[in-house]
C-alpha positions as CSV (number, residue, x, y, z in Angstrom):
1,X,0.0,0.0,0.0
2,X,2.9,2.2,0.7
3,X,4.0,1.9,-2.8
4,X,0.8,2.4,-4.1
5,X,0.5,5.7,-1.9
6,X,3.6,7.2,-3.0
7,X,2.9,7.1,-7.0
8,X,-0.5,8.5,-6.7
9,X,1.9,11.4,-4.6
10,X,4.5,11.6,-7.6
11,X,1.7,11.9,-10.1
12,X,-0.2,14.5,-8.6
13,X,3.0,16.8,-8.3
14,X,3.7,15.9,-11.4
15,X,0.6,17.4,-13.1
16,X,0.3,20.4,-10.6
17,X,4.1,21.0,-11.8
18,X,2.8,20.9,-15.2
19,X,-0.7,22.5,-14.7
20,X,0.7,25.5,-12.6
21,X,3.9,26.5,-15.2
22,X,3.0,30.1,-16.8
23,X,2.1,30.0,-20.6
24,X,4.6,32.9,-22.5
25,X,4.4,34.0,-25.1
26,X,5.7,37.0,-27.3
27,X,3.2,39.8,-28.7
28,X,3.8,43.4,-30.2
29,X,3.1,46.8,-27.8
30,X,-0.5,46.9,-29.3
31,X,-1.8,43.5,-27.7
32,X,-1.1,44.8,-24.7
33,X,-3.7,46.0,-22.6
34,X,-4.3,50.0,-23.9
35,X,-3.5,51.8,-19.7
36,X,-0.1,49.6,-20.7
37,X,0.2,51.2,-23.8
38,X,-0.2,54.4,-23.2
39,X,2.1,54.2,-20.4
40,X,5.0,52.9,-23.0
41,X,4.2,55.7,-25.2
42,X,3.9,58.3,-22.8
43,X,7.3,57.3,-20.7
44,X,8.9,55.6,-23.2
45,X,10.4,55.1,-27.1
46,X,8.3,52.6,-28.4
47,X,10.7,51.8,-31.1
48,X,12.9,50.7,-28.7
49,X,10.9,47.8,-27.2
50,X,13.5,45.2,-28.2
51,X,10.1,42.6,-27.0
52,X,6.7,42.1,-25.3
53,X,6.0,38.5,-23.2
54,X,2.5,37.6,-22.7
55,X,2.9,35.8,-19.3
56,X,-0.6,33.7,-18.6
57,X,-0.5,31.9,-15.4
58,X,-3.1,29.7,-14.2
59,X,-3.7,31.2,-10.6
60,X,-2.2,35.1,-10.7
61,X,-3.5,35.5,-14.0
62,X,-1.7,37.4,-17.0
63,X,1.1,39.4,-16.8
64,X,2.5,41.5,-19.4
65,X,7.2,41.8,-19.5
66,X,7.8,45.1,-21.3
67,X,12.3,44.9,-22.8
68,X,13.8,47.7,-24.4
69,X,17.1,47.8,-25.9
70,X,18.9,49.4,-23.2
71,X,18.0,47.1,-20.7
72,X,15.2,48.8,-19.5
73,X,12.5,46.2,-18.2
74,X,9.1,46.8,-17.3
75,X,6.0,44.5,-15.8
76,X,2.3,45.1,-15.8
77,X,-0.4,43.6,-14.3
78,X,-3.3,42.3,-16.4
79,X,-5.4,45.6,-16.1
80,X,-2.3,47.4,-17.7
81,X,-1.3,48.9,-14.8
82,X,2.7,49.1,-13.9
83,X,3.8,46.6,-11.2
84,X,7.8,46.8,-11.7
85,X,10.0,49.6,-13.7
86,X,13.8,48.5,-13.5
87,X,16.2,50.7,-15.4
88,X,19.0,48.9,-14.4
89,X,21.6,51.6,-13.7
90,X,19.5,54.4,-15.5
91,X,17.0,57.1,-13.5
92,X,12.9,55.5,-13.8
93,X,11.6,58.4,-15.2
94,X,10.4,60.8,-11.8
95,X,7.2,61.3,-13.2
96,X,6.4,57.5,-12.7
97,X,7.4,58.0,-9.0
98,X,5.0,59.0,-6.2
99,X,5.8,62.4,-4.7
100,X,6.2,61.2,-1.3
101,X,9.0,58.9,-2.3
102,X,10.9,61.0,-4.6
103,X,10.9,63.5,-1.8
104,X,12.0,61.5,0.8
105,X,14.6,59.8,-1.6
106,X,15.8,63.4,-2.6
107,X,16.2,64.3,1.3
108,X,17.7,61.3,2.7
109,X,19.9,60.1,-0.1
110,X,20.6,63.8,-3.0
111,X,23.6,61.3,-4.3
112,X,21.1,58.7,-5.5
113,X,19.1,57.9,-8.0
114,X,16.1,55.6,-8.2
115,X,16.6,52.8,-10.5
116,X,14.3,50.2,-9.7
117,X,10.2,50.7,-8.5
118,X,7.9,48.0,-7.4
119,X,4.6,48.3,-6.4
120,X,1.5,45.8,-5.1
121,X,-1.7,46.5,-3.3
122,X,0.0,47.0,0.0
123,X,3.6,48.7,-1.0
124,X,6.2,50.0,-3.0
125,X,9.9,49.1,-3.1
126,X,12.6,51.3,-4.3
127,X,16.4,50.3,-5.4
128,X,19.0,53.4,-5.3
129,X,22.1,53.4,-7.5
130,X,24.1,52.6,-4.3
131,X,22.2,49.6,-4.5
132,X,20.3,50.2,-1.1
133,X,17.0,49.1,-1.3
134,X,13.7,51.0,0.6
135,X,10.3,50.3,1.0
136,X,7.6,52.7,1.0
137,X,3.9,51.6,2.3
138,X,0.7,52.0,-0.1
139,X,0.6,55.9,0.5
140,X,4.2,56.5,-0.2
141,X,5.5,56.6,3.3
142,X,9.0,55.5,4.1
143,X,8.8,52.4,6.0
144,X,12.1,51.2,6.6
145,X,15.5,50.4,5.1
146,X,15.4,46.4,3.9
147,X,18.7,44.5,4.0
C-alpha cells in the first residue's frame, strides 16, 4: 500500500508541476492592454521595445514583460497597470514615481538615484544606485530600510 501511496503522490506533483507552469508568449506593444500602452508611449520610445512576453499563469493571472534595448524592463499587471519599472543603472523616469518617495529619496539620499520601482496593493519598493533598497507603504510613506 505504501508503494501504491507514494505514486498516486509523484503523479499528482507531477501534473500540478505541469498545470501550474506560466504559458509565454511573445506579442507586439498593441496586444497589450491599452493603460499599458499608453504608459510605454507616454514614458517611453516605443521603437525601442526590443520585445513584449504575454505571461498567462493559471492562478495570478496574466502578466505583461515590457524589454527595451537598453535594458530597461518593465511589468504590468493584467489591467495594464505598472507593477515593476527597472532601469538597471538608468533614473525610472520621476514622473512614474510618487511624490512622497521622490521626496523623501531626494532628502535622505541627494547622491542617488532611483533605478528600480515596485509596487503591489499593500507597497512599494525602491532600489538606489548605491544599491540600497527601501520600502515605502501604499501611501508613499517611508517604512524602513530592507537589507
Amino acid at each position: 500500500m505504501g508503494k501504491y501511496v507514494k505514486g498516486i503522490v509523484a503523479v499528482a506533483v507531477t501534473f500540478l508541476a505541469i498545470n501550474t507552469q506560466a504559458q509565454e508568449k511573445a506579442i507586439a506593444v498593441n496586444q497589450m492592454p491599452p493603460a499599458a500602452q499608453e504608459f510605454v508611449k507616454k514614458h517611453y520610445d516605443v521603437k525601442s521595445v526590443s520585445y513584449v512576453i504575454l505571461e498567462d499563469e493559471r492562478f495570478s493571472g496574466k502578466e505583461y514583460k515590457v524589454a527595451f534595448t537598453d535594458g530597461t524592463e518593465l511589468e504590468f499587471d493584467s489591467k495594464g497597470r505598472w507593477t515593476e519599472i527597472d532601469a538597471q543603472r538608468q533614473a525610472v523616469p520621476a514622473v512614474i514615481v510618487p511624490e512622497n518617495i521622490r521626496n523623501y529619496v531626494n532628502q535622505s539620499f541627494p547622491n542617488n538615484k532611483i533605478v528600480q520601482i515596485s509596487r503591489s496593493s499593500r507597497k512599494y519598493e525602491v532600489e538606489l544606485t548605491s544599491g540600497l533598497d527601501l520600502d515605502f507603504d501604499r501611501n508613499g510613506e517611508f517604512v524602513r530600510i530592507d537589507d
